[in-house]
N, C-alpha and C positions, 0 to 999 in steps of 0.2 A: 576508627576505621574497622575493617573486617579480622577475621582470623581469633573472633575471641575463646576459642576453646584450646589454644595452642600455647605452649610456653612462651611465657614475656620475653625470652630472650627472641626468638623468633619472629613474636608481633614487632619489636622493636625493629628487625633485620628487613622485615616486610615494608616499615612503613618508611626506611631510608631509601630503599628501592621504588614503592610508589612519588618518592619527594623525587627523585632522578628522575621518575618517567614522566610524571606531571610536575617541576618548580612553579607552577603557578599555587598550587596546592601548600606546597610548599613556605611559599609567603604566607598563605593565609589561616598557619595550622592555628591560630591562638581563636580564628573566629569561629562564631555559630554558624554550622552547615545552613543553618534558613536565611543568615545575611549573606550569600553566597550568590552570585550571578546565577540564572538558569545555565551557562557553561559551564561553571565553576562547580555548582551541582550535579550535572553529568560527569564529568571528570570524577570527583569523589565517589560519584555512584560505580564507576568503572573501577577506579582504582579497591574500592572495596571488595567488591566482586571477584578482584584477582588474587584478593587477601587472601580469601578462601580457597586458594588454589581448587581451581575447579577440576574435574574428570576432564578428559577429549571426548567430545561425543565420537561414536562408533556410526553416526548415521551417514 
């Protein structure tokens, strides 16, 4: 998932917070993202995305 520039303790703390938001993710942490449903790949695209803790846009 996302967040690779940040302390392992923290990617770790991220990725049990993405498993709570998306458990379907969850189940299928052992597989490759490409055998992954097109839902199941949106999800992981989302959930990474938030890894990164993003800015709030200002717009």
């Amino acid at each position: 998932m996302g967040g690779h520039r940040r302390p392992n303790s923290e990617i770790v703390n991220s990725i049990g917070l993405m498993e709570k938001r998306f458990p379907t993710l969850a189940e299928r942490r052992k597989k490759l993202a490409r055998t992954l449903s097109g839902g199941e790949q949106q999800m992981l695209a989302i959930a990474r995305g938030l890894m990164a803790k993003p800015e709030p846009s200002l717009i």
